[in-house]
C-alpha positions, 0 to 999 in steps of 0.5 A: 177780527186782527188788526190787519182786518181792520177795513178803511170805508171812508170816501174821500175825506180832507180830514185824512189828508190833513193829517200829512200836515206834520210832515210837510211842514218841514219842507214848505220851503221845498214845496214853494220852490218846486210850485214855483219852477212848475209854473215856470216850466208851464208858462213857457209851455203856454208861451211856445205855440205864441212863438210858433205864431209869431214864426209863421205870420212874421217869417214864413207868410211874409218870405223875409228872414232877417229877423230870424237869427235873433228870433232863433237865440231868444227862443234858445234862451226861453229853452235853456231856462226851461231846461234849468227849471226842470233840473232844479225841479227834479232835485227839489222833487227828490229831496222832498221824497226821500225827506218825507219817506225818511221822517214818515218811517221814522215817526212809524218806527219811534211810534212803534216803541212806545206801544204796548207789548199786548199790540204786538200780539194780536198785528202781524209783522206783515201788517207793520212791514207794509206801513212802514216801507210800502206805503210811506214810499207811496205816499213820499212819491205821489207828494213829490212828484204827482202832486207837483204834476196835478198842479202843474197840468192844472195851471197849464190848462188855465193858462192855455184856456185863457190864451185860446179866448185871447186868440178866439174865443169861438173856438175856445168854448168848444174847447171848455165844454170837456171840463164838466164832463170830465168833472162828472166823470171824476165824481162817479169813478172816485169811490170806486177806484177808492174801494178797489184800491184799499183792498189791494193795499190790505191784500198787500198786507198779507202777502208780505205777511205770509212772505215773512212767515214763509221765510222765518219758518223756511226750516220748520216748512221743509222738516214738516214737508208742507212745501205744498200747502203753503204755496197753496195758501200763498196762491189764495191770497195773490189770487185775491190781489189779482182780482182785486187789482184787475177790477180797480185797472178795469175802472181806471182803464175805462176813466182814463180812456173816456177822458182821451175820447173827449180831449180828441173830439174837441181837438177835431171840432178845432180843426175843423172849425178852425180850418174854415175860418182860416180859409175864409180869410177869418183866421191868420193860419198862424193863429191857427197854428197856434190854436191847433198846438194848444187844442192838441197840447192839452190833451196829455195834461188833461189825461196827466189830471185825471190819471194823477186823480185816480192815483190820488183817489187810492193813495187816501188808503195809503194814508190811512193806513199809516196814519192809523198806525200812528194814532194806534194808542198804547194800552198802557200810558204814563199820567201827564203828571208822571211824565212831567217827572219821570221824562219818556223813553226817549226824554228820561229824567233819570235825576228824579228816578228813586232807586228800586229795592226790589219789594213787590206788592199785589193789593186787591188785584183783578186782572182781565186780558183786554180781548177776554171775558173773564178775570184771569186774576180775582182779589189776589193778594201777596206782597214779595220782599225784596231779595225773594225768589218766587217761582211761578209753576203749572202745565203749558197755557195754564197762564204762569206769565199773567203774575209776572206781566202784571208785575213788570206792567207789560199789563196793568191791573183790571183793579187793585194796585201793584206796588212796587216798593210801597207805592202804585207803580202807576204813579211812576213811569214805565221806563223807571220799572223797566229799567231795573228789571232783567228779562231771559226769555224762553225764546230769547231774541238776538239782534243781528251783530256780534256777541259782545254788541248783543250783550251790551245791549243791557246797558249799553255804556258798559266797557269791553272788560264788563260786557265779558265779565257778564258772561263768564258770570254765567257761562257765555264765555264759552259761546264766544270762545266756540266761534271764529272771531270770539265776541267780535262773531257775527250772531247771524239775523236773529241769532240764527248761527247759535242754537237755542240754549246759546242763545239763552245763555247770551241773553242772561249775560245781558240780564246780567250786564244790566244789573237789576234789582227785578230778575224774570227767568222765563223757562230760562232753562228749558232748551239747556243742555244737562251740563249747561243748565248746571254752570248757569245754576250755580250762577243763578244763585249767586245773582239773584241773591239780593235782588226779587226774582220771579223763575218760570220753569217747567222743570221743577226740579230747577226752583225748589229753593225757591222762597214761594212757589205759586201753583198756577191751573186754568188761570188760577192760582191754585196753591203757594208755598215753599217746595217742601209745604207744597210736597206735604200738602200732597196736592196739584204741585206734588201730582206735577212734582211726581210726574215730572220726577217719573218722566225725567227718570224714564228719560235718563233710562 
C-alpha cells in the first residue's frame, strides 16, 4: 500500500485538534482580538431589535417625535461602531490566515528536509502538493474565519435566548425546544460528513498527482501517443471524487435543510403565539416586534452554526492529513548525543566538524531495504583507502547503488558498521558526511535559475571567478557560452532548456565547486556524447585524484583504472578486483566486458 493509501479513520478526536496548538500560539493576541470585536459585533446585534422596540412604543404608538433626532444620531453612533469592528475584525481575520497559512507550509517544507531519501520513494509528489498548499490553506481559512463565525453565531444565540425570556418567557421556551433537536442532528450526521470528506481529500491527492505526472510527462505522453489512456485513467479517478463529493453534499443538503425546517417552525409558532397576546392586550406590539426580529434573526446563525459544524467536521481530515506529515519520522536520525555536538542541518556546529580524509570501511555489514524480506548485503566487508577509486558495475536493477547508499548513509546498515575514517559514522552527523561528499547523478536535477546560480549551489559562498573555474575544470564552460546570456541564462523549471549530457556536465561543476573529499559518479556519463564523455574524463582524473570516489558506469570501458571494481549480480556482489584481475578470472565481468565490447563495436559500424 503507498503512503498516499494511508486511510485517516478516526471520529472526531480533540486530540487532532490540539495538535494545531503550535501554530496558533503565536497569534493568541490576534485571535483574543478578534473574539473580542465578534462579540461586540454580536451585542449590537442583540441590542438592535431593542431600539426597534424602543422606536415603536416611544414614537409610533404614541404619535410624539421629538425625541426622534437624538434617537436617530445614538443609533448612527451604535452602527458606526459596529461597522468599525467589522473592518478591524477582517483585517485581523486576514492576518491570522495568511500567518498561519505561512508557518504551517513552512513547518511542512522545513520538515520535508530532514527526512529520509527512502521517503521520497515510496510518496507521490501529489500526496505532498496537496498537504502543503490545498490543505494548510483549508485549515488557515476555516481558523480565521469559520471558527470566529461559530463563536460569534454561538454568543448571538445565547444573548438573544436570554433577552427573549427577559421580554417573555412563554415564548421563548417554544423557541429553545430546537436546540436538542439540532444537537441530535449533529451527532448522527458527524461521522458521516467526516467519512465522505476524508475521501474526498485522498481522491484530491491523486488528481493533483496525476496532474503533476500529466504534466512532467507531457512530451514522453505525446511521443508514446497515449493521450487517450491517460485521460482515461484521469477520468477514473475525478469520477471517484465526484461520487465521493455528491454523496458528502448529499449528507450536508439534508443536515442543513432539517436544521432551516425547525428555525422556521418556531419562528411560525412565534408569530402566532405572539400575535394573540398582542391582540389580547397581553403583549405591547413593540414587544412583539422585537421578539418577531430575534425568532427571525436567529435563523441564519442557526444554520450559520450547523453549516461551519459540518465544515469543521471534514476539516479534521485536512488536519490529519498535515499533521501526519509533520510526525512522519526519518528513517535515519542523529542520536541527541551527536546533535548536542555536531548541530542539525539547519543549527550545524560546524567548529566541532573533524575533517574527512576520505577512508571508508564496511565492517560486518548486512543490509536489508526497509519494504524487503531478504538481505540485499550479507557479512560484507571491505575497507577503502582514501584517494581510491572503486568502481560498482553489473546489469540495470542488478542493485549497484546499495554499497554507495550505505556509504553516504542515505540508508543505514541492517548490522555491522560503516566506518568512516576509522570510527561508526553513526557517531557523527549526517550533515558532517554529507557535506563532503560530490554526488552527479545519472539524471542530474537543476533548480529553476541560472547557470552560474546552479553551480554555486555547491557552496554557495563561492564567488563569481570559483563558480567558473568549476566549470572549465570540466567542460561546462562551453554550456554556458552556447546560450544567449552566458551563466546569467535562465536553465528553465528543472533544466528543461539544456539536454541531459548538458545537464550532467553543470552537475559535475557543482560537485566540483564543493570540493569533496567523497565523489559518487552515478552513471555520470551515460547520456554523454563521444566527444564530451572525452573532455570530462581527462578531468575526472585529475579531480579525483586524492580524494575516495565511487564510479557507477554501464560503460566499462569508463572505469578500467578503477583501483577495485566490485561486480554486482541479483543484489550480490559477486566479484572484486582490478579490471585486469577480473579479465584473467574469466568470469561474470569479462562475459559483461565482452558483450559490451561487441555492442559498442556493432554500434560504431
Amino acid at each position: 500500500m503507498g503512503f498516499d493509501e494511508q486511510e485517516y479513520t478516526k471520529s472526531f478526536d480533540i486530540r487532532s485538534w490540539k495538535k494545531l496548538a503550535p501554530f496558533l500560539r503565536p497569534y493568541r493576541g490576534l485571535i483574543a482580538a478578534v473574539v473580542a470585536l465578534n462579540i461586540v459585533c454580536a451585542v449590537i446585534d442583540i441590542a438592535l431589535p431593542l431600539f426597534q422596540r424602543y422606536a415603536i412604543d416611544e414614537f409610533i404608538e404614541t404619535g410624539d417625535v421629538s425625541g426622534l433626532p437624538y434617537f436617530a444620531v445614538f443609533y448612527g453612533c451604535i452602527i458606526a461602531l459596529q461597522a468599525l469592528a467589522v473592518i478591524l475584525f477582517t483585517r485581523r481575520s486576514m492576518r491570522i490566515e495568511m500567518q498561519i497559512g505561512r508557518d504551517m507550509k513552512r513547518a511542512c517544507f522545513v520538515h520535508l528536509q530532514t527526512l529520509s531519501l527512502s521517503y521520497y520513494n515510496v510518496t507521490p509528489v501529489g500526496y505532498l502538493l496537496s498537504r502543503i498548499m490545498s490543505d494548510t490553506n483549508r485549515i488557515a481559512g476555516m481558523i480565521a474565519w469559520n471558527a470566529v463565525d461559530i463563536l460569534w453565531a454561538v454568543f448571538y444565540v445565547l444573548g438573544v435566548f436570554l433577552m427573549m425570556f427577559l421580554l417573555d418567557p412563554g415564548l421563548a421556551a417554544a423557541v429553545i425546544l430546537i436546540v436538542p433537536v439540532i444537537s441530535l442532528l449533529t451527532g448522527w450526521f458527524q461521522d458521516r460528513i467526516l467519512r465522505w470528506h476524508r475521501r474526498v481529500r485522498k481522491m484530491n491527492s491523486r488528481i493533483t498527482s496525476a496532474y503533476n505526472e500529466g504534466i512532467m510527462g507531457a512530451r514522453t505522453s505525446k511521443t508514446l501517443v497515449i493521450e487517450e489512456q491517460n485521460s482515461r485513467e484521469f477520468e477514473a479517478v475525478t469520477q471517484d471524487m465526484r461520487v465521493s463529493s455528491v454523496r458528502a453534499a448529499r449528507l450536508s443538503a439534508v443536515y442543513i435543510p432539517l436544521v432551516m425546517f425547525f428555525s422556521s417552525l418556531t419562528t411560525a409558532i412565534v408569530l402566532a403565539r405572539g400575535g394573540a397576546l398582542v391582540l389580547d392586550k397581553l403583549l405591547l406590539i413593540g414587544t412583539l416586534s422585537a421578539f418577531t426580529s430575534y425568532a427571525v434573526g436567529i435563523f441564519e446563525p442557526i444554520q450559520q452554526i450547523a453549516r461551519n459544524i459540518a465544515d469543521f467536521l471534514s476539516l479534521q481530515a485536512n488536519i490529519e492529513r498535515v499533521t501526519g506529515l509533520l510526525e512522519q519520522q526519518p528513517l535515519i536520525t542523529d542520536t541527541p548525543e551527536v546533535v548536542a555536538k555536531y548541530g542539525t542541518a539547519f543549527e550545524p556546529k560546524r567548529e566541532n566538524w573533524e575533517p574527512i580524509r576520505g577512508d571508508i570501511e564496511f565492517r560486518d555489514v548486512s543490509f536489508r531495504y526497509p519494504d524487503g524480506s531478504e538481505d540485499v548485503l550479507s557479512h560484507f566487508n571491505l575497507k577503502i583507502p582514501a584517494g581510491s577509486t572503486i568502481a560498482i558495475v553489473g546489469e540495470t536493477g542488478a542493485g549497484k547503488s546499495t554499497l554507495v547508499n550505505l556509504a553516504c548513509r542515505f540508508f543505514e546498515p541492517t548490522s555491522g558498521q560503516v566506518l568512516i575514517d576509522g570510527r561508526d559514522y553513526r557517531e557523527r552527523s549526517q550533515l558532517w558526511l554529507h557535506s563532503s561528499i560530490g554526488y552527479v547523478l545519472q539524471s542530474p536535477h537543476l533548480f529553476s535559475g541560472t547557470v552560474l546560480e546552479n553551480i554555486r549551489y555547491g557552496r554557495l559562498d563561492a564567488t563569481d571567478e570559483e563558480v567558473i573555474a568549476a566549470a572549465k575544470a570540466v567542460s561546462a564552460d562551453q554550456v554556458a557560452m552556447k546560450l544567449e546570456k552566458g551563466y546569467e541564462s535562465d536553465v528553465g523549471e528543472g533544466g528543461d532548456r539544456l539536454s541531459t549530457g548538458e545537464k550532467q556536465l553543470i552537475s559535475f561543476a557543482r560537485a566540483v565547486l564543493a570540493d569533496p573529499r567523497i565523489f559518487v559518479l552515478d552513471e555520470a556519463t551515460s547520456s554523454i556524447d563521444t566527444k564530451t564523455e572525452r573532455l570530462i574524463q581527462d578531468a575526472t582524473e585529475l579531480l579525483l585524484k586524492g580524494r575516495t570516489s565511487f564510479l557507477i558506469a554501464h560503460r566499462l570501458s569508463t572505469i578500467r583504472r578503477a583501483d577495485l571494481i566490485l561486480v554486482v549480480r541479483d543484489g550480490a556482489i559477486v566479484e572484486q578486483g582490478t579490471h585486469d584481475e577480473l579479465i584473467r578470472k574469466k568470469g561474470y565481468y569479462r562475459d559483461l566486458y565482452r558483450r559490451q565490447f561487441e555492442q559498442e563495436k556493432m554500434q560504431a559500424m
